[in-house]
C-alpha positions in Angstrom: 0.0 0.0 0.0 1.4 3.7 -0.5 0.8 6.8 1.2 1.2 9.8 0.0 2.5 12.5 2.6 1.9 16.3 1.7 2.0 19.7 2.7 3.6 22.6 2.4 7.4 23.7 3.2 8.6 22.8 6.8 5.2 21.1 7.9 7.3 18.3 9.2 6.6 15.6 6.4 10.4 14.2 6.5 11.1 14.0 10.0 7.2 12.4 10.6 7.9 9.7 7.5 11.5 9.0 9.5 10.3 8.5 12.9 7.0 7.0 12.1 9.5 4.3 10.7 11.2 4.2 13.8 8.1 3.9 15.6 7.3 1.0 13.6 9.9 -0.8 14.7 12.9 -0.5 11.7 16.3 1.2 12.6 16.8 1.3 8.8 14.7 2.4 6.1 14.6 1.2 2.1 14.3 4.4 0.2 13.4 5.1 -3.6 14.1 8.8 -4.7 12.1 9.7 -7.8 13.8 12.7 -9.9 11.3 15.0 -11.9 12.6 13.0 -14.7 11.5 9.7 -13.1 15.0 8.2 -12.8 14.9 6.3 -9.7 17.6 5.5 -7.2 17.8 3.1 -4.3 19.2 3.2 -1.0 19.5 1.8 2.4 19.7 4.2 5.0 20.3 4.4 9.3 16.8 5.9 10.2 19.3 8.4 12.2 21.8 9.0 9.4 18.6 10.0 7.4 17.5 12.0 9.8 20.7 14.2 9.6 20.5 14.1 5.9 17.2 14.8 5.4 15.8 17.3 8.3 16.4 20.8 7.8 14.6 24.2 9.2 15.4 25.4 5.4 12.4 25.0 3.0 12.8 23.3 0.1 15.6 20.7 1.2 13.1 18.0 -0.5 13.0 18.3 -4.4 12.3 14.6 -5.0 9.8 11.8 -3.7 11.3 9.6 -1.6 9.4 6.6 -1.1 10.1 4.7 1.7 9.7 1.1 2.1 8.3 -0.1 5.5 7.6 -3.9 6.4 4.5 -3.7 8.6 3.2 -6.4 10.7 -0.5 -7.3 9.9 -1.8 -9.7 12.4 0.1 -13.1 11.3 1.0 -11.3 8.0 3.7 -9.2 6.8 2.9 -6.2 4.3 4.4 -3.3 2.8 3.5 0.4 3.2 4.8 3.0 1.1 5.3 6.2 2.3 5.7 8.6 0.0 7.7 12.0 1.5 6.7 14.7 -0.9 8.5 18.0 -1.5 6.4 20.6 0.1 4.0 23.2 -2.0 3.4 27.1 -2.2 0.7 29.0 -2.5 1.8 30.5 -5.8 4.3 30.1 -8.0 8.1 29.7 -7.0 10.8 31.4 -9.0 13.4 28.8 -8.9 12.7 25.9 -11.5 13.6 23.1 -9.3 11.2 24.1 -6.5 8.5 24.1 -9.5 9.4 21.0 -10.7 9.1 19.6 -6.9 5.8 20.8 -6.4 4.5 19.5 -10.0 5.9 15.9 -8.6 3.9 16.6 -5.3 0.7 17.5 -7.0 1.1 14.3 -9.5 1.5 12.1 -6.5 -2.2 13.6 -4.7 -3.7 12.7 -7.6 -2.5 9.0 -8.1 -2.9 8.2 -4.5 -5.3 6.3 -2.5 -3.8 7.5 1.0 -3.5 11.0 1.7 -1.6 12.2 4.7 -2.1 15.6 5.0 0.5 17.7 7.5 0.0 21.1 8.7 2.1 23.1 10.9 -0.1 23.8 14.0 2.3 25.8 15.7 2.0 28.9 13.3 -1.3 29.3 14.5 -3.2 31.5 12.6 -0.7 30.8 9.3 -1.2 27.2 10.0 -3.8 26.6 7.0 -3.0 28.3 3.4 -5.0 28.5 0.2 -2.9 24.7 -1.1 -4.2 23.3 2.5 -8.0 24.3 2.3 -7.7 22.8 -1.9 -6.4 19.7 -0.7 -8.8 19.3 1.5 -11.8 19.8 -0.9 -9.5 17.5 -3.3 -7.8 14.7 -1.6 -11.1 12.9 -0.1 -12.4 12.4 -3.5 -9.1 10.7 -4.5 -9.5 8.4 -1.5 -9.0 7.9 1.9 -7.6 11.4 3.5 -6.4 12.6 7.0 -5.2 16.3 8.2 -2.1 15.7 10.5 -1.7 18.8 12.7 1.6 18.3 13.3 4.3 20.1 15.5 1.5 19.9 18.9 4.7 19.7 21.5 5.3 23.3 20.4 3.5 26.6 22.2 1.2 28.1 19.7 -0.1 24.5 18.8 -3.0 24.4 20.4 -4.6 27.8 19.0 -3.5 26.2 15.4 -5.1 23.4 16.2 -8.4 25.2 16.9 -8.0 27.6 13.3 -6.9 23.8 11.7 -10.1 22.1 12.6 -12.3 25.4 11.5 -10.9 25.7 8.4 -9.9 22.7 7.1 -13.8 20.0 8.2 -11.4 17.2 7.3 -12.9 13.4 7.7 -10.3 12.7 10.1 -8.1 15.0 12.1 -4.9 13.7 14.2 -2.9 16.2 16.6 0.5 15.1 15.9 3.8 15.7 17.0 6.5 14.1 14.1 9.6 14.7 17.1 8.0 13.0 19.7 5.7 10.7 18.5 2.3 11.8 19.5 -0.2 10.4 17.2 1.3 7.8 15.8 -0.5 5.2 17.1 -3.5 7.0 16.0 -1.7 7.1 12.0 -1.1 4.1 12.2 -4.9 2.7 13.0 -6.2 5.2 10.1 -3.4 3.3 7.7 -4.7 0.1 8.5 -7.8 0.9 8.5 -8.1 1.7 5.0 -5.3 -0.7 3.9 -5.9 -1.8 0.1 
């Protein structure tokens, strides 16, 4: 099964996909990264090496898909979830070429996916939903199964996010979430299997 998991610049998305895989159990993750060409590379890598790698306050420091290969127990079976980390999107249009090209790769991805996990930034409060979040969230549940992640909750201003999240984006399914520490991802993970293909 894949999961697609989008949002805008410095939601969180890499450093949720990382420790969700952590929290599953692997202390090494299988990684596909798609170019905007389509070329596709593999690696193995440390869940903490990646971490370093990948992590960054910066926007933009994802310009391709990674998809990330987790084995997931299913009762007596053993399955595969996809996560797909996305490069985060504007409202607008970027100058730079390669941040267009990103975006275009996100948006491709929403529309091929049956998962949707949907991060916001609750801790910038009254910044925490833009124009991209309130059109995903008229899009994404009629793609298929969709959930708002208001992540960043172990931060201050999370909780008056958290309120403007709920108004403004009437999501099916909304999970306060902090990707650093963990909170919420039992919760992820029953809305995954849940809807499991």
């Amino acid at each position: 099964m894949e999961a697609a998991v989008v949002g805008r610049p410095n939601t969180g998305k890499t450093l949720f996909v990382l420790n969700f895989a952590a929290y599953l159990g692997l202390a090494t993750v299988a990684v596909d990264v798609v170019d905007s060409d389509g070329r596709v590379s593999r690696r193995q890598w440390p869940v903490a090496r990646a971490r370093r790698q990948w992590v960054s306050p910066l926007p933009h420091r994802t310009l391709h898909l990674q998809r990330i290969r987790l084995p997931v127990a299913a009762g007596k079976v053993r399955r595969e979830l996809v996560l797909i980390d996305s490069p985060g999107v504007l409202d607008g249009i970027p100058a730079a070429e390669a941040v267009r090209h990103a975006m275009a790769l996100t948006l491709e991805t929403v529309t091929h996916s049956s998962l949707i996990l949907h991060l916001v930034d609750a801790s910038r409060a009254e910044a925490a939903v833009g124009p991209f979040d309130r059109e995903l969230a008229a899009y994404a549940p009629l793609v298929g199964a969709y959930a708002v992640l208001a992540n960043k909750m172990d931060l201050p201003a999370a909780q008056a996010g958290l309120a403007r999240v709920r108004r403004l984006l009437p999501a099916p399914v909304l999970i306060p979430l902090s990707a650093r520490t963990g909170r919420g991802f039992r919760e992820v993970k029953a809305f995954v299997f849940r809807h499991w293909a």
